[in-house]
C-alpha positions as CSV (number, residue, x, y, z in Angstrom):
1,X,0.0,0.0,0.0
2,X,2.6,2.5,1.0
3,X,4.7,1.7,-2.8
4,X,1.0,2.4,-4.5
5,X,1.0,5.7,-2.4
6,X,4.5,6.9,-2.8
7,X,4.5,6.0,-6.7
8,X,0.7,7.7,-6.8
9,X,2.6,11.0,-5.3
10,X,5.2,11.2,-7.1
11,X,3.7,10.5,-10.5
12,X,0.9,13.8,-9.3
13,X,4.3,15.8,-8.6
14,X,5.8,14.9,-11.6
15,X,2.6,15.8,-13.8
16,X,2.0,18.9,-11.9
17,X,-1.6,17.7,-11.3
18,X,-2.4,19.7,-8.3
19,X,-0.9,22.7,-9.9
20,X,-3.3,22.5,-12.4
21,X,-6.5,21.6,-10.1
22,X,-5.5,24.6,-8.1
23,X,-6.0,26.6,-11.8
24,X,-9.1,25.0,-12.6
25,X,-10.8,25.8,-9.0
26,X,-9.6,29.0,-9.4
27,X,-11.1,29.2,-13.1
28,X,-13.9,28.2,-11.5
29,X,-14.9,30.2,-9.1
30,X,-13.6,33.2,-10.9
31,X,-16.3,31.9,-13.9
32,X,-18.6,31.1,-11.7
33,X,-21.6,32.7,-13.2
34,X,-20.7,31.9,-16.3
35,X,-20.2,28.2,-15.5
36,X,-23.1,27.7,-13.5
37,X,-25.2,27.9,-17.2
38,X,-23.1,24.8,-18.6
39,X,-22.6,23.0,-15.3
40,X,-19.2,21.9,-13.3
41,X,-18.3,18.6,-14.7
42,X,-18.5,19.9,-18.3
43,X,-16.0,22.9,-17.2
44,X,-13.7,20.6,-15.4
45,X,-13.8,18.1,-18.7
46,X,-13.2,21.0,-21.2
47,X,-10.4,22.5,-18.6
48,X,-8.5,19.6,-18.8
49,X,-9.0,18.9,-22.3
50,X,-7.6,22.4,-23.3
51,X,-4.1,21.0,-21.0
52,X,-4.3,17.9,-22.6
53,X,-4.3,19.4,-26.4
54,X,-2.1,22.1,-25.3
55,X,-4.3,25.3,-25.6
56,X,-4.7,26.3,-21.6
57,X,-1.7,28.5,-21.9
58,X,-3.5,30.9,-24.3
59,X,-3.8,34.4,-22.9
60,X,-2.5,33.3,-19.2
61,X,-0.4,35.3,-17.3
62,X,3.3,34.6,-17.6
63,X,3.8,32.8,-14.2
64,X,1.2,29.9,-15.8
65,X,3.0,30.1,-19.0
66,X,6.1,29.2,-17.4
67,X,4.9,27.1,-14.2
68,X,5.1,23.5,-15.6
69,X,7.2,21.8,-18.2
70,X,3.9,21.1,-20.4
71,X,2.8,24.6,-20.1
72,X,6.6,25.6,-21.4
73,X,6.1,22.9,-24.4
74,X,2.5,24.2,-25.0
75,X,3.8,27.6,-25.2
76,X,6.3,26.8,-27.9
77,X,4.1,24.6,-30.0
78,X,1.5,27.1,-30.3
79,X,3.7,30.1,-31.3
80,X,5.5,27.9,-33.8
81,X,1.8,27.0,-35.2
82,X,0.3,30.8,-35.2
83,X,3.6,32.7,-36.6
84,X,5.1,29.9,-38.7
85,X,4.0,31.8,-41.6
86,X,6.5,35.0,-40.7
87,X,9.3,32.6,-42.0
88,X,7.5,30.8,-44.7
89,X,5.7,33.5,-46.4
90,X,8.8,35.4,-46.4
91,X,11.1,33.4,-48.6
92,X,14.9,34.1,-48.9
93,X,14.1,37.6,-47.4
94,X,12.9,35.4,-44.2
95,X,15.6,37.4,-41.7
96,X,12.8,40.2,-41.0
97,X,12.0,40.4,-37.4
98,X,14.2,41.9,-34.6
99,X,14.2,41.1,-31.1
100,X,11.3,43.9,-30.2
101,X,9.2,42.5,-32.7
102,X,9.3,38.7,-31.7
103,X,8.4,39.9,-28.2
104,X,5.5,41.7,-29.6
105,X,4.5,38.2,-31.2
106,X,5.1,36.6,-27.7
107,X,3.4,39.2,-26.1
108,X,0.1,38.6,-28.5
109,X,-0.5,35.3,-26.6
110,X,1.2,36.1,-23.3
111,X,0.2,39.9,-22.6
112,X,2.9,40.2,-19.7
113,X,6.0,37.8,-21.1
114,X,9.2,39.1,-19.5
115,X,11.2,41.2,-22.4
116,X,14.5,39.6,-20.3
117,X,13.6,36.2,-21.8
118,X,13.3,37.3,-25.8
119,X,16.3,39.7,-25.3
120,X,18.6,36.0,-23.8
121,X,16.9,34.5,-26.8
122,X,18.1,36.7,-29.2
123,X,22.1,36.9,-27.7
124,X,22.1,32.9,-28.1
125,X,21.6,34.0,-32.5
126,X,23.2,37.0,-32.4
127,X,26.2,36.9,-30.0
128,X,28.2,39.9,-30.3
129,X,26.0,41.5,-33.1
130,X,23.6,44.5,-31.9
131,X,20.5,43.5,-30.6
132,X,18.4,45.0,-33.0
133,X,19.7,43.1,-36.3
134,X,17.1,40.9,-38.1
135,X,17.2,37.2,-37.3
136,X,15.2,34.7,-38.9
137,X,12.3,32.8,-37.5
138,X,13.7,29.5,-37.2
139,X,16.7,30.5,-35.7
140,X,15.1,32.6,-33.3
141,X,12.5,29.7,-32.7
142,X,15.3,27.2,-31.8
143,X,17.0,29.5,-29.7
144,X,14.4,30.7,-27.9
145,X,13.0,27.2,-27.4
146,X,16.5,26.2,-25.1
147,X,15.6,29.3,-23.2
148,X,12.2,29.4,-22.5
149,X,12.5,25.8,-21.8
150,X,15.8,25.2,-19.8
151,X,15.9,28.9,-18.6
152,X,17.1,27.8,-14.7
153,X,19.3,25.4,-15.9
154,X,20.9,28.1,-18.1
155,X,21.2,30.2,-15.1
156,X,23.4,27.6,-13.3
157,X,24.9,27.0,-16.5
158,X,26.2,30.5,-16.6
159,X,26.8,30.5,-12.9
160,X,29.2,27.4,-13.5
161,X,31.2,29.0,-16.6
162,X,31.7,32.1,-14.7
163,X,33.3,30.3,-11.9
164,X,35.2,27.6,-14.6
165,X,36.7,31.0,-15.9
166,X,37.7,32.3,-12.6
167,X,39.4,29.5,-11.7
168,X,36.6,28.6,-9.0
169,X,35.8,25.1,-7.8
170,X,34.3,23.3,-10.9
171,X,32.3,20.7,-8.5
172,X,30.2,23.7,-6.9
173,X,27.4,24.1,-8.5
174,X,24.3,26.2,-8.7
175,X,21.1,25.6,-8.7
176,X,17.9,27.8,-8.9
177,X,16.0,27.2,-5.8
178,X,13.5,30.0,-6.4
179,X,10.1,28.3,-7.9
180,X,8.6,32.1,-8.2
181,X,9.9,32.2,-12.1
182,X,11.3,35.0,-11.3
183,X,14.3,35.3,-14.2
184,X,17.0,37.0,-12.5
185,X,19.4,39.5,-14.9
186,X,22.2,37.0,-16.5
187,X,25.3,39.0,-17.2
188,X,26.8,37.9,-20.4
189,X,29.7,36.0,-19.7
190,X,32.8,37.1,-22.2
191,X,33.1,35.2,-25.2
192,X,34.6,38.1,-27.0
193,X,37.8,35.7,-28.5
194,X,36.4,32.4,-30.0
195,X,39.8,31.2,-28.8
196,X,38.5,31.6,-25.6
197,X,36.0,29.4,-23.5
198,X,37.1,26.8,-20.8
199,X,37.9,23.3,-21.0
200,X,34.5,21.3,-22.8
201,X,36.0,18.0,-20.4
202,X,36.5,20.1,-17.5
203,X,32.7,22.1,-18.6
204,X,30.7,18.7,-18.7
205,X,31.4,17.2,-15.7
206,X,30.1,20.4,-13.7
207,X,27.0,19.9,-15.9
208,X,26.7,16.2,-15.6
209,X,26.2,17.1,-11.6
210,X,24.2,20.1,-12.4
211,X,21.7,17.8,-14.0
212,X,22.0,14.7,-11.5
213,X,21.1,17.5,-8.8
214,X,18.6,19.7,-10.5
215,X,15.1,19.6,-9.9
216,X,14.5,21.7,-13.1
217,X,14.5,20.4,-16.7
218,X,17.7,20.1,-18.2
219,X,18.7,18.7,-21.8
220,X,19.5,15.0,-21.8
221,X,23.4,14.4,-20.5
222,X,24.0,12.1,-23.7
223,X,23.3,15.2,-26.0
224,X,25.2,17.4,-23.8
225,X,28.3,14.7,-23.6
226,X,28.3,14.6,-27.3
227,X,28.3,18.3,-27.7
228,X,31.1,19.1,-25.4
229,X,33.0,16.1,-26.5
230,X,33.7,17.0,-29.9
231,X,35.3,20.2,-29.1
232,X,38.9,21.1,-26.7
233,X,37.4,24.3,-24.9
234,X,34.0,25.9,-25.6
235,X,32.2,29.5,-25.1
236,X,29.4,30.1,-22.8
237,X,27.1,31.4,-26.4
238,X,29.4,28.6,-28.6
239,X,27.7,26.1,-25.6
240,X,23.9,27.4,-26.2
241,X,23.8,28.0,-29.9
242,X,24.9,24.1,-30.2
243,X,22.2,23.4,-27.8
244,X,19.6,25.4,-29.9
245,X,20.7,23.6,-33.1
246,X,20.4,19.6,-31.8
247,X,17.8,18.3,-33.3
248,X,17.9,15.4,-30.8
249,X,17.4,17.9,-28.1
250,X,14.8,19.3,-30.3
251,X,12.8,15.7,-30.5
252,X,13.8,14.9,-26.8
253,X,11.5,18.5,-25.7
254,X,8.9,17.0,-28.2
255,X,7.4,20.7,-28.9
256,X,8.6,21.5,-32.4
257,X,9.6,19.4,-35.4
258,X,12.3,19.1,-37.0
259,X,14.0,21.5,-38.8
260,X,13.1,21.1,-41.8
261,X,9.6,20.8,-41.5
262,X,9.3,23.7,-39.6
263,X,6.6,25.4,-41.9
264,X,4.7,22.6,-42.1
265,X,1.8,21.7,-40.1
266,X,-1.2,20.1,-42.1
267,X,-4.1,19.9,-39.2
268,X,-3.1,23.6,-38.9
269,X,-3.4,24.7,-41.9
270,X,-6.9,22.4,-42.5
271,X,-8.4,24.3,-39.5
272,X,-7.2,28.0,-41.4
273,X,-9.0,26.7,-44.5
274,X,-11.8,25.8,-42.2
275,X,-12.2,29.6,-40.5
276,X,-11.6,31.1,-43.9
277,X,-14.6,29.1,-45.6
278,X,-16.7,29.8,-42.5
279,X,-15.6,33.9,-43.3
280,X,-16.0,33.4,-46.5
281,X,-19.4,32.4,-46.7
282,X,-20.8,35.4,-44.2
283,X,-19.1,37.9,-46.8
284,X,-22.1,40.0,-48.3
285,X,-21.1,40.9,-52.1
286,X,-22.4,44.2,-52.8
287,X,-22.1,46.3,-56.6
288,X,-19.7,48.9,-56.9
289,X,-22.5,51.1,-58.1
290,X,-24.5,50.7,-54.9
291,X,-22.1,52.5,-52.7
292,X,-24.8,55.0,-51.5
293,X,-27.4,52.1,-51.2
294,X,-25.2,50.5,-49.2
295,X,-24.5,53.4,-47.1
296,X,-28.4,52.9,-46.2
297,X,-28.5,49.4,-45.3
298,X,-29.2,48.2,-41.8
299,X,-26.3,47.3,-40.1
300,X,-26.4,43.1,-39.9
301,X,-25.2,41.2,-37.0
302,X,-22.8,38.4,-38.0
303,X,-23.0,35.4,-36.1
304,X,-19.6,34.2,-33.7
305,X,-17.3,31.9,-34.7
306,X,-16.3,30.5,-31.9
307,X,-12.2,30.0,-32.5
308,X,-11.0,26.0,-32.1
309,X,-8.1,27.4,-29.8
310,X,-10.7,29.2,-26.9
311,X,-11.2,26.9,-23.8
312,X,-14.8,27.4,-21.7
313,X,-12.8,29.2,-19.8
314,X,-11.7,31.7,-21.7
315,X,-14.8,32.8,-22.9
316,X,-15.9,35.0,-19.9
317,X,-13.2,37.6,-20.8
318,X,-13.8,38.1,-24.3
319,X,-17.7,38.3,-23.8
320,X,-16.9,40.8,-21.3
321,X,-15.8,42.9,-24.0
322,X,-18.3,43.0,-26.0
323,X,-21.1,43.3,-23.4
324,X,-23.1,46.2,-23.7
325,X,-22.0,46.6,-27.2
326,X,-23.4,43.7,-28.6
327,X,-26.2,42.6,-26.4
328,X,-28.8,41.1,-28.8
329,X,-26.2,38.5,-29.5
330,X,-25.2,37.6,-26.4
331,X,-28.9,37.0,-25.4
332,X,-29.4,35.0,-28.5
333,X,-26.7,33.1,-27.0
334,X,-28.2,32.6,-23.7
């Protein structure tokens, strides 16, 4: 009995389960009102169907976005499926977002994401370039994957190459013990000379430990091994942009595809065709010539689409904007 318990608590702390029964009470009695018309057990079901397909983290605050390892993963996945097309519509002229912009695009589906995080993101691609030259959605996808992901392992990481550089104890190492997700400021260690760096040997056995202690995610120590050991001494930004570019990192995580099928995602694009045809068919074609009849016409009421990505409870908020301005529909509705 006590093995069935003990394995039954660690497999809730390892899924985060009460973390996210703790959101969906709250959800709930926040929504209250709202939920009382479709009843508990169909909010709890659609709750945790929206963390199961991945689509709870839309429009959360930042300290959900972050809290769990799925809700990290979920976060990737579903900006690599709404701004996929910034790099495939653009072609060989793909390099055309800056730092401040890709934080506006993180910041459409997380209104408060920390401008620290992009801004790490973006040294991993651009090293010692300015911060404001263009990078190119997948390598600023890749990048910032490893550090949205892995951000408190990076911490220690950095921690551990300042000290390798100093001359410090290599078997001290750091770890985060601050669950707030709070990023602190990382100063960029030097990597000025590529001739520079510490010893990769020396570098992955501080990391090995960093990883048998952690309690945070951290890459998979074969990757890691295999990284360090094909190179004498390695930079601090040499050490993340190889992290960024392993694809057997990028499969371990399990949030974005490979490479080079990046701009593809077929039950994405089926569901765009969908919403288009749905558009498409409430469009009202009206004659050039009848511009002042149309200026006459009574203003019609289109029916909601309701969006694939919107859990039940999300929908509180965004009726809450519209109320007062759109009240025949939302008694129809009722």
């Amino acid at each position: 009995i006590l093995t069935s318990v003990s394995y039954s608590l660690l497999f809730t702390a390892q899924r985060h389960v009460l973390t996210y029964m703790e959101d969906a009470v709250s959800q709930l009695l926040e929504n209250r009102e709202d939920i009382s018309q479709y009843g508990i057990a169909r909010f709890f079901t659609e709750y945790f169907n929206s963390v199961r397909q991945g689509t709870h983290i839309l429009f959360r605050e930042f300290s959900f976005v972050q809290a769990t390892p799925h809700n990290r993963a979920s976060f990737l996945r579903t900006f690599w499926r709404c701004f996929r097309t910034v790099g495939k519509n653009g072609g060989k002229y793909s390099s055309i977002c800056c730092s401040p912009e890709y934080h506006c695009l993180l910041q459409l589906l997380c209104p408060d994401f920390p401008m620290e995080l992009t801004e790490k993101a973006a040294r991993i691609v651009l090293m010692d370039d300015a911060m404001d030259c263009l990078m190119s959605f997948s390598d600023f996808l890749f990048a910032f994957q490893i550090q949205f992901y892995y951000s408190e392992f990076l911490e220690s990481v950095a921690a551990i190459y300042q000290d390798l550089l100093a001359g410090k104890n290599p078997n001290t190492v750091i770890v985060p013990t601050s669950s707030s997700g709070q990023h602190r400021q990382r100063q960029p260690p030097n990597d000025c000379n590529p001739l520079e760096g510490v010893e990769a040997s020396l570098f992955y056995q501080c990391l090995e430990s960093l990883c048998d202690r952690s309690k945070y995610s951290c890459p998979p120590s074969a990757h890691v091994k295999e990284i360090l050991s094909s190179v004498q001494r390695m930079t601090f930004y040499g050490f993340l942009m190889a992290l960024a570019k392993d694809q057997g990192i990028n499969r371990a995580l399990g949030a974005l595809p490979d490479k080079g099928d990046l701009f593809l995602d077929p039950a994405m694009d089926q569901e765009l065709e969908k919403l288009v045809a749905q558009v498409s068919g409430l469009s009202v074609s009206v004659p050039a010539s009848s511009s002042t009849d149309t200026a006459n016409m009574p203003i019609r009421s289109s029916p909601r689409i309701n969006s694939p990505w919107k859990p039940l409870h999300h929908r509180r908020k965004m009726d809450a904007e519209s109320e007062g301005s759109n009240e025949e529909t939302d008694s129809s509705e009722n």
